[in-house]
C-alpha positions in Angstrom: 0.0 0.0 0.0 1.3 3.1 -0.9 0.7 6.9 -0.3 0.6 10.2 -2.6 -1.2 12.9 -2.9 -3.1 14.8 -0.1 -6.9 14.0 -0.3 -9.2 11.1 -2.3 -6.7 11.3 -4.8 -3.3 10.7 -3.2 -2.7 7.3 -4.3 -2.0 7.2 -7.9 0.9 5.5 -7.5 0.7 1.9 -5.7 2.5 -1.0 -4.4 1.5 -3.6 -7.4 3.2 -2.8 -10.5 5.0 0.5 -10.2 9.1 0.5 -8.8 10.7 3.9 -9.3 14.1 3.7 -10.4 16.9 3.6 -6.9 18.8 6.5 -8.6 22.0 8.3 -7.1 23.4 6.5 -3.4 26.2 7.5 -1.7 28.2 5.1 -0.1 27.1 3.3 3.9 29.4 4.0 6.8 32.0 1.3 5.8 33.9 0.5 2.7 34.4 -2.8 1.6 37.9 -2.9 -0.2 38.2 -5.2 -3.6 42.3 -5.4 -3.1 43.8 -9.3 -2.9 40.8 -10.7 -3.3 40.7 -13.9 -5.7 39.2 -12.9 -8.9 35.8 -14.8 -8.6 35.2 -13.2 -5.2 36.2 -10.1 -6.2 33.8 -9.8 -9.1 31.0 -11.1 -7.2 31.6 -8.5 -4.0 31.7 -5.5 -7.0 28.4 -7.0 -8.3 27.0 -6.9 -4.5 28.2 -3.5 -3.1 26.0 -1.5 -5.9 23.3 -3.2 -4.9 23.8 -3.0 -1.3 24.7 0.6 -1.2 21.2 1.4 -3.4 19.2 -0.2 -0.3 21.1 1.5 2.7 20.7 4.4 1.0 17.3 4.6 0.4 16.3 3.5 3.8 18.7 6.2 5.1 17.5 9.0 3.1 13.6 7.9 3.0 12.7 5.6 5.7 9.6 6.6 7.1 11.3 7.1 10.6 14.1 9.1 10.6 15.2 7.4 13.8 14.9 4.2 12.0 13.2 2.4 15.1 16.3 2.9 17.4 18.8 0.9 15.0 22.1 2.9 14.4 21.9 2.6 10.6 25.5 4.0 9.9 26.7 0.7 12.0 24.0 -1.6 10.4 25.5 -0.7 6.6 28.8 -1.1 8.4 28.3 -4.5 9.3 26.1 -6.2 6.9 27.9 -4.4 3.9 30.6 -6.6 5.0 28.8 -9.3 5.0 26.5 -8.5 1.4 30.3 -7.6 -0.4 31.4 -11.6 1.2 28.2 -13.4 -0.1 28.6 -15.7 -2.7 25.7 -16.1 -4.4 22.2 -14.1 -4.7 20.5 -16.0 -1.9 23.0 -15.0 0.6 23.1 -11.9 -0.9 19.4 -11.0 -0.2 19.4 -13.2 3.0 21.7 -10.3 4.3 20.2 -7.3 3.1 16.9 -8.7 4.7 18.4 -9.3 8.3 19.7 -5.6 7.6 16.5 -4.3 6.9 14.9 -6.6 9.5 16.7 -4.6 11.9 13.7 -1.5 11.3 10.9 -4.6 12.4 8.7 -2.6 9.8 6.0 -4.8 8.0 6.4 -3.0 4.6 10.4 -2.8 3.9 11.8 -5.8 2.7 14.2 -6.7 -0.7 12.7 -8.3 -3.2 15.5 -10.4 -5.4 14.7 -10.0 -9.4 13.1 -13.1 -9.9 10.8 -11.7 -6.7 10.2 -8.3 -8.8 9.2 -10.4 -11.8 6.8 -12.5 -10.2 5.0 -8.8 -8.4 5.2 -7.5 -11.5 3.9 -10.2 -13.7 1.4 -11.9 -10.7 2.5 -15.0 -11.9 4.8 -17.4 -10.0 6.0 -21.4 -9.5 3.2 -22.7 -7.3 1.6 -26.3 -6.2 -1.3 -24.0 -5.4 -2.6 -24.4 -1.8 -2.2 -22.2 1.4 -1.7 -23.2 5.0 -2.7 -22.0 8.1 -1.2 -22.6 11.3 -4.4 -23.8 13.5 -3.7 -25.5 17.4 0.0 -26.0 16.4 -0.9 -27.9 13.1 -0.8 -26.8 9.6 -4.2 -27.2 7.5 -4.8 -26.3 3.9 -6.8 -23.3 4.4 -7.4 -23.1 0.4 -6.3 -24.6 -2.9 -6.1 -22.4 -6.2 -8.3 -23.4 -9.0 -6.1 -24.7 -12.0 -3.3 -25.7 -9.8 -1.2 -28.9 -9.7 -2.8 -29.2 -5.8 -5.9 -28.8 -7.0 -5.7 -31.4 -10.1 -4.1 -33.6 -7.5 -7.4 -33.4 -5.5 -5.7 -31.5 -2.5 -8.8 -30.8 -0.2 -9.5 -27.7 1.9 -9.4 -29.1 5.7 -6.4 -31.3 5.6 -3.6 -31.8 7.8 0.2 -31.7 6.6 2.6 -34.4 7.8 5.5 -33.7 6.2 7.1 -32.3 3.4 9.7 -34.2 1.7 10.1 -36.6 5.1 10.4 -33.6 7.3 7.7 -31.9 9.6 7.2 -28.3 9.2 8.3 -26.3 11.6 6.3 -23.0 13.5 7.3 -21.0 10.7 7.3 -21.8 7.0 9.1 -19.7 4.1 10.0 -21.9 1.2 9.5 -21.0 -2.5 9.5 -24.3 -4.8 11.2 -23.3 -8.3 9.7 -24.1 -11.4 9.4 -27.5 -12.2 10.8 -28.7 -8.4 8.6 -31.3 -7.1 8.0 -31.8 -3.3 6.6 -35.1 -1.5 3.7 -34.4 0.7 1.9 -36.3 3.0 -1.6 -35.3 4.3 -4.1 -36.4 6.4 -7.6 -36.1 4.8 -11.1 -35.5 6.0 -10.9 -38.8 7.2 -7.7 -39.0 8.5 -6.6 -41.1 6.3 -2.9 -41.0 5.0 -2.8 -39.4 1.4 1.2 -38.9 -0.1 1.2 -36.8 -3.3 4.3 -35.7 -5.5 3.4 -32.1 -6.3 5.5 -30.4 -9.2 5.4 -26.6 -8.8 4.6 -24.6 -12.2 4.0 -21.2 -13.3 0.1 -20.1 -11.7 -1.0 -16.7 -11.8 -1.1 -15.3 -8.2 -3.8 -12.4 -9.6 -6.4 -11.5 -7.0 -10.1 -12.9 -7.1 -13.3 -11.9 -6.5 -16.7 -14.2 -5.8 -20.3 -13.3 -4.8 -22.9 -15.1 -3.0 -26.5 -14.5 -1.9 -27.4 -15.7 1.0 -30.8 -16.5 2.7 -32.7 -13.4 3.9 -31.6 -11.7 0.8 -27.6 -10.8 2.3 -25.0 -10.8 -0.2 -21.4 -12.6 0.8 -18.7 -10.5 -1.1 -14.9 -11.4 -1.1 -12.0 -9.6 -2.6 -8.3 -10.6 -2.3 -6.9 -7.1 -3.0 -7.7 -3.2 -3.1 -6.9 -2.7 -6.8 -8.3 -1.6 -9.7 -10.1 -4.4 -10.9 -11.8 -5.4 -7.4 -12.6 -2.0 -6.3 -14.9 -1.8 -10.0 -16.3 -5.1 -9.1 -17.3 -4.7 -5.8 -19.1 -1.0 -7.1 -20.7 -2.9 -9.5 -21.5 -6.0 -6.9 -23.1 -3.3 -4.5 -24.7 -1.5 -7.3 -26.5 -4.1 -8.6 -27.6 -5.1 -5.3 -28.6 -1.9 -3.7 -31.8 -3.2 -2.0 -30.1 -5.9 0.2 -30.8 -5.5 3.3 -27.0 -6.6 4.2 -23.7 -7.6 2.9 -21.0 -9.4 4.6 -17.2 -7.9 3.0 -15.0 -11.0 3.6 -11.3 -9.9 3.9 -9.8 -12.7 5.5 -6.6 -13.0 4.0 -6.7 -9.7 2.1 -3.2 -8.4 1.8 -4.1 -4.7 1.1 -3.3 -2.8 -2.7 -3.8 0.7 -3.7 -5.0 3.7 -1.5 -6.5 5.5 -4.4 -8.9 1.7 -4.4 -8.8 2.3 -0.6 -10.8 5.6 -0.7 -12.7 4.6 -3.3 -13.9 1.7 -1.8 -14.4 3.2 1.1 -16.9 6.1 -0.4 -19.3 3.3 -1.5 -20.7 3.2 1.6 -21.3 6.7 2.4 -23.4 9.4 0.9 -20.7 12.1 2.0 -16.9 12.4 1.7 -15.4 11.0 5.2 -12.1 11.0 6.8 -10.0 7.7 6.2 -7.2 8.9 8.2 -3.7 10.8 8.8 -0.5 9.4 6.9 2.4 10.7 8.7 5.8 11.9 6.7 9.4 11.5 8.0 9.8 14.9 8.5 6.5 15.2 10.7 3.8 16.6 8.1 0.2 15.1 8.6 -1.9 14.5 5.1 -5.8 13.5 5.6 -7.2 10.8 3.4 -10.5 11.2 2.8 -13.4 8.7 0.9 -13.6 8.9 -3.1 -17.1 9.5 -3.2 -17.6 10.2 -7.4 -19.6 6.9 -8.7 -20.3 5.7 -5.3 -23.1 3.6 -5.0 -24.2 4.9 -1.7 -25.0 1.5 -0.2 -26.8 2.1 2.8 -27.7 -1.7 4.1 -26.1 -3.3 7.1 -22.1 -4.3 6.6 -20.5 -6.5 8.5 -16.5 -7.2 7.3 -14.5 -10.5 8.1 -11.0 -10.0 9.1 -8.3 -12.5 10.5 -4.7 -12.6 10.7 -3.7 -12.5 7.0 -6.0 -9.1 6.8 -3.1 -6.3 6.6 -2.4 -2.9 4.3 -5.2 -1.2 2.7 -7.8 -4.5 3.6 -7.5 -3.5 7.5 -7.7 0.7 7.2 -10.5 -0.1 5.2 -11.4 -2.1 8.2 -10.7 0.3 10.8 -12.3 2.9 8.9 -15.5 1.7 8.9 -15.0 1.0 12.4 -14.6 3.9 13.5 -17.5 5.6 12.1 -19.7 3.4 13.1 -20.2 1.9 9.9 -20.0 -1.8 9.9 -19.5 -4.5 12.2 -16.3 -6.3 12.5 -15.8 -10.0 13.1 -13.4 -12.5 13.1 -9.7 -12.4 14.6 -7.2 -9.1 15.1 -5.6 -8.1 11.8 -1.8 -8.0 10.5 -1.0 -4.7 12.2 0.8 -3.4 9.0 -0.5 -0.4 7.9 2.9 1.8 6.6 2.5 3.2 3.2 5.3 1.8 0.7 6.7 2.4 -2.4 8.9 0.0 -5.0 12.3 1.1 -5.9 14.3 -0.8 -8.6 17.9 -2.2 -7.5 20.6 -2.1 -9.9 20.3 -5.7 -10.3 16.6 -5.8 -11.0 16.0 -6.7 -7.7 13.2 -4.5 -5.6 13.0 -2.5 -2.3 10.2 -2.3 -0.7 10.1 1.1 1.3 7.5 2.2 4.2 7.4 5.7 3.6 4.8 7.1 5.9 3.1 6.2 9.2 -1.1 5.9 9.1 -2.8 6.5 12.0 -6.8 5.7 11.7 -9.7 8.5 11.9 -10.0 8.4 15.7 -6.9 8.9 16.3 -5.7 4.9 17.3 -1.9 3.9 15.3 -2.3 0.2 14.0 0.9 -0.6 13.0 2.3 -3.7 15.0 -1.0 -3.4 17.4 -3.9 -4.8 14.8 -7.3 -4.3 14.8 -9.6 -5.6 17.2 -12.8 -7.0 16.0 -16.0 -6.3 17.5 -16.8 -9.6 17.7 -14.0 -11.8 18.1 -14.4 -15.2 16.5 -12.0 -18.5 17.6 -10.8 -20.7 14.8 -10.9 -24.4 15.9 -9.1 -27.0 13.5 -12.3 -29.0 14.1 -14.4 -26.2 12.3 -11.7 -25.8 9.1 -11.6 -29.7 9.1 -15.7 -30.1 9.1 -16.0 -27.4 6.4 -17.9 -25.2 8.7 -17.3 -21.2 8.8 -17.7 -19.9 12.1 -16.9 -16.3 10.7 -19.8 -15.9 8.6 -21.9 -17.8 10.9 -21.9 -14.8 13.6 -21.8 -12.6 10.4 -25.4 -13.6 9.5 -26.5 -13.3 13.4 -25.3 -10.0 13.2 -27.0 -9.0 10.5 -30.5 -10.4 11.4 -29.5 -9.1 14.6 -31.9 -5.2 14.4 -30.0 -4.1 17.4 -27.0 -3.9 15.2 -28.0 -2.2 12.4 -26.1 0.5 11.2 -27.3 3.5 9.3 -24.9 5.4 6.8 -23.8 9.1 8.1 
C-alpha cells in the first residue's frame, strides 16, 4: 500500500506494478575494499556492493522514521555491507540485506531479489497452489487455487500436513519451490486417512479474485483478495446491482491490502458524504488526511458486517478500521496484521526491488495500528475442528449479526 497525494486522490501510485528507479546512493558507513581478493570473489563483491549501497541508501534518506526504530543505521550498513560484499551467491546476498533491513521490524520494507520483482510485476509465479494456516499448532490447507497442480491432485480444503519431503514443518514456513521442483507431501484427509502426493510446482498466476454469494434473507457474501483496480470496479458494480439488500458481509480474510486510491474509493461506496479515512504521517513530521472517493459511489446504505483475521493487513484492514470507527460496519473475526505503513517500490541495480515504508497511518479516531492490529467487535476463535468439518464460524456470527436489528447501522 502506498501513499501520494493529499486528499481522495493521493494514491495514484501503488504497491502492485509501479518501482521507481533507486537513482544516485552514496556510499554506507564502511567501505568494503576489492584489493587481494581472488578474482571470482572479487567480481561477485563488486556486483553486490552497488546493490547493497542502493538499499542503505534509500532506507537512510527515505525511511519513514528518521530514527529508524532505534537501530544505528551507519553501524548496520557497516556491518552487513561486509557481510552482502562476502556473499557468494544471490541467496545469501538478499538473506543479508533482509536481516539488515529486519533490523527496522517494519511490516512494509523488505528486498525483493529480481526473480521476486518479476513475479509482483507479472502476478505469476512457481506454485503447487494451496495455502496453509497454522491452527492448534498444526498446519491445515486453508485453500487450494483453482487450476493448480494441488488442485488437479485433489488436494482438499481441511487437511492436515505431515510432512514435506520426510520432514515436519516447523512453526514458521518460508520456502518458495522453483519451477518444475517437485516436493513429496503427506496429508491427512477428511478422514484422516494418509494421502502422499508428488506435487511439481509450475507457473500459476497469483492475480487477485473476486466471488459473490447471496445468502438467505436476501444478504450478499462478497470477497476480494486485493484493493486494486479491478476489485474496487467489481465490488461497485456487486453493491450497485444489489442496492436493496438489506445486508452484505465484506470477507477480507486473508486480504493483503493494494492501492489507496482503491482504498478511498472503496471506502466512499458506503457513504453518501466524503469522510475521513485517516492521517499518513511523513518523515519529517507533516500530517496528510485521506479522505473517501465519493464520485460513482453507489451509496450502499444496508447493514455491513467485514470479516477480518490474521492475513488481513495494508489497505484491507484501514479499510477495516475505517469503517470501524464511524460506526459503519460490524467487524468479526480475529485481530488483523497490524501493518499499515504506506510503501513504495524502488528498482535495485540488479533488477532486484526494495520495498520502502514511507509514511506512518494513524486511523480517523486517532488509534496507530501498526504492530498493534485491529480488534474486532466480535472476536471469533478458529478451531481445527471447524476448518476440518467445512464449517465457517466467521460468517456464521456474520449472519446473526446482520438479522441481529439491534445492530443495524445506518450510513452518516
Amino acid at each position: 500500500m502506498v501513499a501520494a497525494k493529499r486528499g481522495a486522490c493521493r494514491a495514484g501510485i501503488f504497491s502492485l506494478g509501479l518501482a521507481l528507479l533507486a537513482g544516485c546512493t552514496t556510499a554506507p558507513a564502511t567501505r568494503v575494499s576489492l584489493a587481494g581478493l581472488p578474482p571470482e570473489q572479487a567480481q561477485r563483491a563488486a556486483h553486490n556492493l552497488p546493490v547493497f549501497n542502493a538499499a542503505w541508501d534509500l532506507v537512510n534518506r527515505k525511511h519513514y522514521d528518521p530514527k529508524y526504530q532505534g537501530v544505528d543505521w551507519q553501524e548496520a550498513g557497516a556491518k552487513y555491507g561486509a557481510e552482502a560484499a562476502a556473499a557468494p551467491d544471490e541467496k545469501v546476498f538478499y538473506d543479508r540485506l533482509n536481516a539488515m533491513v529486519g533490523l527496522l521490524r517494519d511490516s512494509h520494507t523488505h528486498a525483493l531479489t529480481p526473480a521476486q520483482a518479476e513475479e509482483r510485476r507479472t502476478q505469476r509465479r512457481p506454485r503447487t497452489g494451496f495455502d496453509l494456516t497454522r491452527i492448534e499448532s498444526q498446519w491445515v490447507v486453508s485453500d487450494v487455487l483453482p487450476g493448480s497442480p494441488a488442485a488437479e491432485a485433489g488436494v482438499k480444503r481441511g487437511w492436515l500436513v505431515a510432512s514435506r519431503n520426510g520432514g515436519r514443518l516447523g512453526p514458521r514456513i518460508a520456502f518458495r519451490p522453483r519451477e518444475g521442483e517437485e516436493a513429496a507431501w503427506e496429508f491427512f484427509d477428511e478422514n484422516n486417512q494418509r494421502v502422499t502426493l508428488t506435487l511439481r510446482a509450475r507457473q500459476v498466476s497469483i492475480a487477485a479474485r473476486e466471488n459473490r454469494r447471496e445468502l438467505e434473507g436476501g444478504f450478499v457474501y462478497l470477497r476480494f483478495d486485493e484493493f486494486g483496480r479491478t476489485a474496487r470496479r467489481w465490488l461497485s458494480g456487486e453493491l450497485k446491482a444489489h442496492r436493496d439488500a438489506p445486508g452484505v458481509i465484506l470477507d477480507l480474510r486473508r486480504n493483503p491490502g493494494g492501492e489507496t486510491l482503491s482504498l478511498s474509493i472503496a471506502v466512499g461506496e458506503f457513504f453518501d458524504r466524503s469522510v475521513d479515512c485517516g492521517t499518513f504521517i511523513t518523515r519529517r513530521g507533516s500530517r496528510s488526511e485521506m479522505n473517501s472517493w465519493q464520485l460513482g459511489s453507489a451509496r450502499y446504505r444496508g447493514r455491513v458486517v467485514v470479516l477480518v483475521d490474521a492475513g488481513t493487513a495494508s489497505a484491507a484492514e484501514i479499510f477495516a478500521a475505517v469503517l470501524q470507527d464511524h460506526g459503519r460496519a460490524t467487524i468479526v473475526g480475529r485481530k488483523t496484521a497490524g501493518a499499515v505503513l504506506a510503501s513504495r517500490f524502488y528498482r535495485l541495480p540488479d533488477g532486484g526491488e526494495l520495498q520502502l515504508s514511507r509514511e506512518d497511518y494513524v486511523a480517523p479516531l486517532g488509534r496507530r495500528i501498526e504492530g498493534q492490529g485491529i480488534k474486532p467487535d466480535i472476536i471469533v476463535p478458529r478451531t481445527l475442528d471447524d476448518v476440518r468439518r467445512g464449517i465457517d464460524p466467521d460468517l456464521d456470527v456474520a449472519l446473526r449479526v446482520l438479522l441481529a436489528p439491534e445492530m443495524e447501522h445506518a450510513a452518516r
